[in-house]
C-alpha positions in Angstrom: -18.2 8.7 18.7 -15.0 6.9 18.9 -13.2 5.4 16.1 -11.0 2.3 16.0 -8.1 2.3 13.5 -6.6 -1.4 13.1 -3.2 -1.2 12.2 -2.1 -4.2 13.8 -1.4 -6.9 10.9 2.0 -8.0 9.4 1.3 -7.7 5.9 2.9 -11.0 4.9 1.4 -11.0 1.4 4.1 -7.6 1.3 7.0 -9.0 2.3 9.9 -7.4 1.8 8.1 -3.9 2.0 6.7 -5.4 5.6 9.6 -7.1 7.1 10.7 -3.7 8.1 7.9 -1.3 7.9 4.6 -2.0 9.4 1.8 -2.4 6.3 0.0 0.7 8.0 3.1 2.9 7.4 3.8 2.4 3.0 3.9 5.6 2.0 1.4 6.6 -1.0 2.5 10.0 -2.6 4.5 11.0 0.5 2.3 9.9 3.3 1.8 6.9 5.0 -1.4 5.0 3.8 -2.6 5.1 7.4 -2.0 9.4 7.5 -4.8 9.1 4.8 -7.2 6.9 6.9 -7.1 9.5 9.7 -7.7 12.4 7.7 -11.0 10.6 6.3 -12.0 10.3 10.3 -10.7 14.1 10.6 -12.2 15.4 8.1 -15.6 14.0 9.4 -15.3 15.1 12.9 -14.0 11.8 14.6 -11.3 13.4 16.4 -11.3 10.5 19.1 -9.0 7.9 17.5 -7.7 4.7 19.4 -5.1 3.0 16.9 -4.3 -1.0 17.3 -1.0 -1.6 16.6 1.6 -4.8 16.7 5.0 -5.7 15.2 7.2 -2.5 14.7 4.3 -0.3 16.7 7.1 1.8 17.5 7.3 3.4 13.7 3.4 4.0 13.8 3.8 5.6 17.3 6.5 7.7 16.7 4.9 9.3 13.6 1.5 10.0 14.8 2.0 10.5 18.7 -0.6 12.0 20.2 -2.4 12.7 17.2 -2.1 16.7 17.8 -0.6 17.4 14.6 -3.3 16.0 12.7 -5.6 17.0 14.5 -7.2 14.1 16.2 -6.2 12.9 19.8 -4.7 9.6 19.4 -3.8 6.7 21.8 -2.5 3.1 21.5 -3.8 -0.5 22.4 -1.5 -3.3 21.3 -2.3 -6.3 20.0 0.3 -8.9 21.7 -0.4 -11.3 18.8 -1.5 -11.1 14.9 -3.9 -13.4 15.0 -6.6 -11.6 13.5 -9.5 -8.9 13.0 -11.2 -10.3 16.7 -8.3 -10.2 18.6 -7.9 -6.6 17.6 -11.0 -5.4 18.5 -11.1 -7.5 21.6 -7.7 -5.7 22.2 -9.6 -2.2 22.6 -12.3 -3.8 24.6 -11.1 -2.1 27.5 -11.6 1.5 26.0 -14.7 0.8 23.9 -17.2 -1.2 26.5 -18.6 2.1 27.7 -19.1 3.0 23.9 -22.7 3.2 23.1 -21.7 3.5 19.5 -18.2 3.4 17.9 -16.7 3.0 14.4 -14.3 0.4 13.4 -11.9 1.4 10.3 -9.3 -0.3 8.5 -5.7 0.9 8.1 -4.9 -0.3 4.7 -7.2 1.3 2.2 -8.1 4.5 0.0 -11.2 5.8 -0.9 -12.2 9.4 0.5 -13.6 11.3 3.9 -17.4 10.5 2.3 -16.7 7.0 2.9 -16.5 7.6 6.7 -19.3 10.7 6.5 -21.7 8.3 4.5 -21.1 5.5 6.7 -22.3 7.5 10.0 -25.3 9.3 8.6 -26.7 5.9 6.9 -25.9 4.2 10.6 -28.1 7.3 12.5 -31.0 8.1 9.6 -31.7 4.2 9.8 -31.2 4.0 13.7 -28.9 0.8 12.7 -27.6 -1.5 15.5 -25.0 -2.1 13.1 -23.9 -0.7 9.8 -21.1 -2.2 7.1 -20.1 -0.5 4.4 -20.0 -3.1 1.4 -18.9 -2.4 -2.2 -18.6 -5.0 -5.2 -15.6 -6.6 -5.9 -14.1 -9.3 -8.6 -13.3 -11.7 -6.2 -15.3 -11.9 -3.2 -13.2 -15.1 -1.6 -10.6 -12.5 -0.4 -12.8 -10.5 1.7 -16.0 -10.8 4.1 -18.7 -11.6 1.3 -22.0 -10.1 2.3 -25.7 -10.8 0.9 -28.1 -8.0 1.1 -31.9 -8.3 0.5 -34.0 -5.5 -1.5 -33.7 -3.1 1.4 -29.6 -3.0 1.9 -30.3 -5.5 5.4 -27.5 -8.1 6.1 -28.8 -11.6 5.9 -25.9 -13.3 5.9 -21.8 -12.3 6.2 -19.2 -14.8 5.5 -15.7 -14.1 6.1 -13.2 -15.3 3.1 -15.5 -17.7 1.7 -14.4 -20.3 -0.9 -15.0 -18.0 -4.5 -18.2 -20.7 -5.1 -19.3 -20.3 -1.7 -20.1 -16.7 -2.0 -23.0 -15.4 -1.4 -22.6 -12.3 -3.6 -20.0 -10.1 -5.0 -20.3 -7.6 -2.4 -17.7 -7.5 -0.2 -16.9 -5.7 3.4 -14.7 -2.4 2.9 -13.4 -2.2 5.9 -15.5 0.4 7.8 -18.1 -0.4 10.0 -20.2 1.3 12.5 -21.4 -0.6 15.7 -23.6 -0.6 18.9 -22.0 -1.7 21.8 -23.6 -5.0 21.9 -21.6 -6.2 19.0 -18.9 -6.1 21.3 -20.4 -8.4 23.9 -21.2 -11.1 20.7 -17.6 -10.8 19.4 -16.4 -11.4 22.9 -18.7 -14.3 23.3 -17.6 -16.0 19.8 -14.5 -14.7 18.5 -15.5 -14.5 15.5 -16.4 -11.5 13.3 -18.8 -13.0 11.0 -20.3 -15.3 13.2 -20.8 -11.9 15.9 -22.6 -10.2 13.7 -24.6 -13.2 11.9 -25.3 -13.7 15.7 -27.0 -10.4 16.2 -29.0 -11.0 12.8 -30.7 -14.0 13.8 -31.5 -12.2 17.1 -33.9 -9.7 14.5 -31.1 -6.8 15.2 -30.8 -4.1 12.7 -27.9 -4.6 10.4 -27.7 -3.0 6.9 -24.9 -2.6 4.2 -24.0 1.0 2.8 -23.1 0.0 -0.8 -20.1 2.1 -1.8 -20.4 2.8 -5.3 -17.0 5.0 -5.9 -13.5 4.3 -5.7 -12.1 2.1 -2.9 -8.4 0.3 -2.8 -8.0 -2.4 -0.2 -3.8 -2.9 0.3 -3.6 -6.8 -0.2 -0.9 -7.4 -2.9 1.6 -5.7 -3.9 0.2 -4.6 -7.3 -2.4 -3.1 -4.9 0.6 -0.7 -3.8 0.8 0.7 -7.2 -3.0 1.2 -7.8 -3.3 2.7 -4.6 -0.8 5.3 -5.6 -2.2 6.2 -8.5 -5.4 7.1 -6.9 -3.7 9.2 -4.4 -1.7 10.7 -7.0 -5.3 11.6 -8.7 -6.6 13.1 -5.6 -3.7 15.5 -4.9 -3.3 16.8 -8.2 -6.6 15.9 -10.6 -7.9 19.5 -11.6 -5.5 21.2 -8.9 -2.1 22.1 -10.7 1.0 21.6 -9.8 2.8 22.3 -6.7 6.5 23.3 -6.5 8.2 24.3 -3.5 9.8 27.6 -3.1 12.8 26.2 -2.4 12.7 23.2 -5.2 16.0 24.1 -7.6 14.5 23.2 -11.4 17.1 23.9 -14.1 16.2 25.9 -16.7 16.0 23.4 -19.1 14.3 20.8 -17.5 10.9 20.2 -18.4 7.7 19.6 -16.1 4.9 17.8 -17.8 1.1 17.8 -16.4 0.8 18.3 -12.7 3.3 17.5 -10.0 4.0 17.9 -6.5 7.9 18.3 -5.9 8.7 19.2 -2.1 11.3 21.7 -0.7 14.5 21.7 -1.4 14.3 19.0 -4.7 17.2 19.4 -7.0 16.1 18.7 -11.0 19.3 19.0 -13.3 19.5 20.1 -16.6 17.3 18.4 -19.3 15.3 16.6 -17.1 11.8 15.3 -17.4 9.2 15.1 -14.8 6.0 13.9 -16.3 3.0 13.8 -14.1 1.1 13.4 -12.0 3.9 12.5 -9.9 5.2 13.1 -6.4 9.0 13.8 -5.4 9.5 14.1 -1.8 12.1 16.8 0.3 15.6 16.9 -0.2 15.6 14.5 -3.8 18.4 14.9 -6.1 17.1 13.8 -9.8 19.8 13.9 -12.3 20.5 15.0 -15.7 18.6 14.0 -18.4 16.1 11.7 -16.0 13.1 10.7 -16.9 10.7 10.6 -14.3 7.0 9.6 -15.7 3.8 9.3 -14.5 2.6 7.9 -11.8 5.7 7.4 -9.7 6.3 8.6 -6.0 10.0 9.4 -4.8 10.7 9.6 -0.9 12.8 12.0 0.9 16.7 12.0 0.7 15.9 10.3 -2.8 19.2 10.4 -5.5 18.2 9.4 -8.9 21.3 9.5 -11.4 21.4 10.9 -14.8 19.4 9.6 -17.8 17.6 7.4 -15.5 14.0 6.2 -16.5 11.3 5.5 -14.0 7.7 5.2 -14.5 4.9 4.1 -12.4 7.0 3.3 -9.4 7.3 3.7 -5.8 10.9 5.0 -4.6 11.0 5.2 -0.4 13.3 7.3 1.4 16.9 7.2 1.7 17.3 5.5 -2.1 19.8 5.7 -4.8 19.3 4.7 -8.4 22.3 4.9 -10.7 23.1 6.4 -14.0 21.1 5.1 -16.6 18.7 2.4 -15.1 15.2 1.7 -15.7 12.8 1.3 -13.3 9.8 0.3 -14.1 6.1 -0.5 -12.2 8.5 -1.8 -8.7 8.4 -0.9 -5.6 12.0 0.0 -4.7 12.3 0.0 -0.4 14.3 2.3 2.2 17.6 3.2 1.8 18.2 0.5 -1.0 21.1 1.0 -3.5 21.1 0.5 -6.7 23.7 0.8 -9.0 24.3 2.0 -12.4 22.5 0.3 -15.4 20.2 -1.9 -13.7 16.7 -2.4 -15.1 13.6 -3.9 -13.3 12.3 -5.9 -16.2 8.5 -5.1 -16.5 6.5 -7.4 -18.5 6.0 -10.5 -19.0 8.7 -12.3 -22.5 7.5 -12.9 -25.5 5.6 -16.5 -25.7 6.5 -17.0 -22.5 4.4 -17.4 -18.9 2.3 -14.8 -17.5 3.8 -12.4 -14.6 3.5 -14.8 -11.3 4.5 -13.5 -7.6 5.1 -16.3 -5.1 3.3 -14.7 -2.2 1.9 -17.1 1.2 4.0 -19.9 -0.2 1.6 -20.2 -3.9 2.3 -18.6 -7.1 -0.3 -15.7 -7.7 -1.1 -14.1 -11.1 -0.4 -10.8 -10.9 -3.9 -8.9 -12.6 -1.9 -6.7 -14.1 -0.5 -6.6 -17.8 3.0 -5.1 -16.6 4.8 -5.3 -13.1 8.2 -5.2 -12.0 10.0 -5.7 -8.8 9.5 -5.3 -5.2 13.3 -4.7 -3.3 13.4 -4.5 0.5 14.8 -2.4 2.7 18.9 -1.6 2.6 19.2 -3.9 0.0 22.3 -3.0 -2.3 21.8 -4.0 -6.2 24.7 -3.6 -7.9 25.6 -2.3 -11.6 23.9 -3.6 -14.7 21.7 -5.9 -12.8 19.0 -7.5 -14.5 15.6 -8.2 -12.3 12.5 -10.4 -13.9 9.2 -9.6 -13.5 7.2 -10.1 -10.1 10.9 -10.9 -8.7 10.9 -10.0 -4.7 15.0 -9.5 -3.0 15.0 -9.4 0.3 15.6 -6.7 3.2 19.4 -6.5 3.6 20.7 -8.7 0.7 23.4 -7.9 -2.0 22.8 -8.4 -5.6 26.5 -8.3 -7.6 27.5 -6.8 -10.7 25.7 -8.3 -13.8 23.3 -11.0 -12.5 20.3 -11.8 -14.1 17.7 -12.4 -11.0 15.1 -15.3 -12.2 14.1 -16.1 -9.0 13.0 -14.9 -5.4 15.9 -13.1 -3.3 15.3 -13.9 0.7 16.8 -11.4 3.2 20.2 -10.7 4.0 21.5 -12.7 0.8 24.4 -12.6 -1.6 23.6 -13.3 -5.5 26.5 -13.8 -7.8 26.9 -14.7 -11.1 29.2 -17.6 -12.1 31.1 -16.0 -15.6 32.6 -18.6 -17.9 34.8 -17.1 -19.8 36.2 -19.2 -23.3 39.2 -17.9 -25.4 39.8 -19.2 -29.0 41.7 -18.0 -32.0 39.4 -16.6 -34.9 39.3 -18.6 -37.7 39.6 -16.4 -40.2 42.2 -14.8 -38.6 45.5 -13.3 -41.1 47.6 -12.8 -38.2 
């Protein structure tokens, strides 16, 4: 059996993260969210891996290659245009029409390889023409909403219904497993849903594998963070730590529940690394930092002394400055920030709850803290002050002291106007 990967999307509702990294490639705990995805398929024995990609494919490509490293054989169909989950299927159509089964697999979630495993041996044992893996969710309206009868069968699928329109609270989970006839329905009408309500009314077999565990879909941003905590669980939960050989830990730093810090790390004196956390090859972290749970540093990462970070995502090729805080954000590639800046992390006292403006709308963020999402090569300045939920753009320039209260777009310069007001002191004996 073949397995489709579609990694083909633009991840708008990630901008800045995706305006230079494809949504396929954030990395979770060191790896790319997709690396994860293919182990699942690896680690069940779908070594045959055909991987849709689109804008920046070249990043994807480049990583993964042929696949031999990771054990799978890979190749590549792109998708000219996203414009959707049908177009990308309709992509491989080519390499999958002599498929008499194949599994289709999202590239932007977590769960674990018995996702995948469960998936095929539900699709055999009940000789399915067609198998989705569903799971319940809050909100239903963001996802393919799926009603089941008493025996798991499909009887209807609705893609991204309005919240009141739903049929149910289970949702598609983005892994489905298909006879080649869904194929020829999909080609017919374009349309996922309508494909496979298509091959219900024609009596075909079509059943949902509820999911009962653990399963992150990458929509928001906020997702980003949840999704590396899971990872984070998964690497070290029950495992210990693991410290490279060649990791250089001062004697009087301190390492607090289980980490994972990668070759050649440099931990000065009187740090702390609190985990479970992840700190990737070649990281300097300064003196007296404090790094807490739940964060992930990148390779080539510099974190100055008596910085704080907690539950935050640092990609490769950073720099945070001496004493700045950094908290629940998602700090890009190769962004600079300068001394005494702090990502402000929940929401002021009386005041509105944390909002993102994400797909032009302003979007509660479910989530009683988060900070700030910085795009790549984006240089922050010192004692820069960022609200909550705030977004600054791929390439832009944040100078010394400004207090960002609104979105930063790309390849900007913020500066803050200073009035400055001289008077004698009134009291003054002089």
């Amino acid at each position: 059996m073949k397995a489709l990967i579609l990694a083909g999307g633009t991840g708008k509702r990630l901008f800045p993260l995706t305006e230079t990294l494809p949504k396929a490639m954030i990395p979770l705990a060191g790896k790319p969210v997709l690396e994860y995805v293919i182990e699942y398929l690896v680690h069940t024995n779908l070594n045959d891996i055909i991987i849709v990609v689109g804008p920046k494919k070249e990043q994807i490509c480049d990583y993964f290659s042929t696949g031999k490293d990771f054990g799978a054989n890979i190749s590549y169909v792109e998708q000219k245009r996203p414009v959707g989950v049908e177009d990308a299927i309709l992509t491989a159509l080519p390499v999958l029409e002599k498929e008499e089964e194949f599994l289709i697999v999202h590239s932007d979630f977590v769960a674990s390889s018995e996702i995948i495993r469960r998936a095929i041996e539900y699709h055999k044992g009940l000789d399915s023409d067609a198998t989705i893996v569903i799971t319940l969710v809050d909100d239903p309206a963001l996802y393919g909403a799926v009603e089941i009868d008493e025996n798991a069968r499909i009887k209807r699928i609705i893609e991204k219904p309005k919240k009141e329109e739903a049929p149910s609270n289970y949702a598609a989970a983005g892994v489905y497993v298909f006879r080649g006839e869904f194929l020829k329905k999909l080609e017919e009408t374009k349309r996922f849903d309508v494909a496979v309500q298509l091959m219900i009314e024609e009596d075909k077999t079509v059943y949902g594998m509820v999911w009962e565990k653990d399963w992150i879909e990458i929509t928001y941003p906020w997702d980003i963070l949840k999704a590396n905590r899971f990872v984070l669980a998964q690497r070290l939960k029950g495992k210990g730590s693991f410290i490279a050989e060649s990791a250089q830990i001062d004697s009087t730093a301190k390492i607090e529940a289980p980490v994972w810090i990668c070759d050649d790390v440099i931990i000065r004196p009187r740090a702390v690394i609190r985990g479970p956390c992840f700190i990737g090859p070649d990281s300097f972290i300064g003196d007296g930092a404090l790094i807490r749970d739940h964060t992930s540093i990148g390779k080539h990462v510099s974190i100055g002394f008596g910085v704080e970070i907690k539950n935050s995502l640092i990609l490769d090729n950073s720099s945070v400055g001496r004493l700045s805080y950094i908290g629940e954000s998602i700090i890009g590639r190769s962004v600079k920030i300068g001394a005494g800046t702090q990502t402000w992390n929940i929401k002021m006292r009386g005041g509105p709850p944390i909002e993102m403006n994400i797909d032009d709308k302003k979007v509660p963020v479910p989530a009683e803290r988060f900070g700030a999402i910085i795009g790549e090569n984006a240089e922050i300045s010192i004692n820069v002050s960022i609200f909550p939920g705030k977004k600054i753009g791929a390439g832009s320039t944040v100078f010394p002291g400004v207090i960002v209260e609104e979105d930063v777009p790309s390849n900007a310069e913020v500066r803050a106007k200073q009035e400055i007001k001289i008077v004698t002191k009134k009291d003054s004996k002089l």
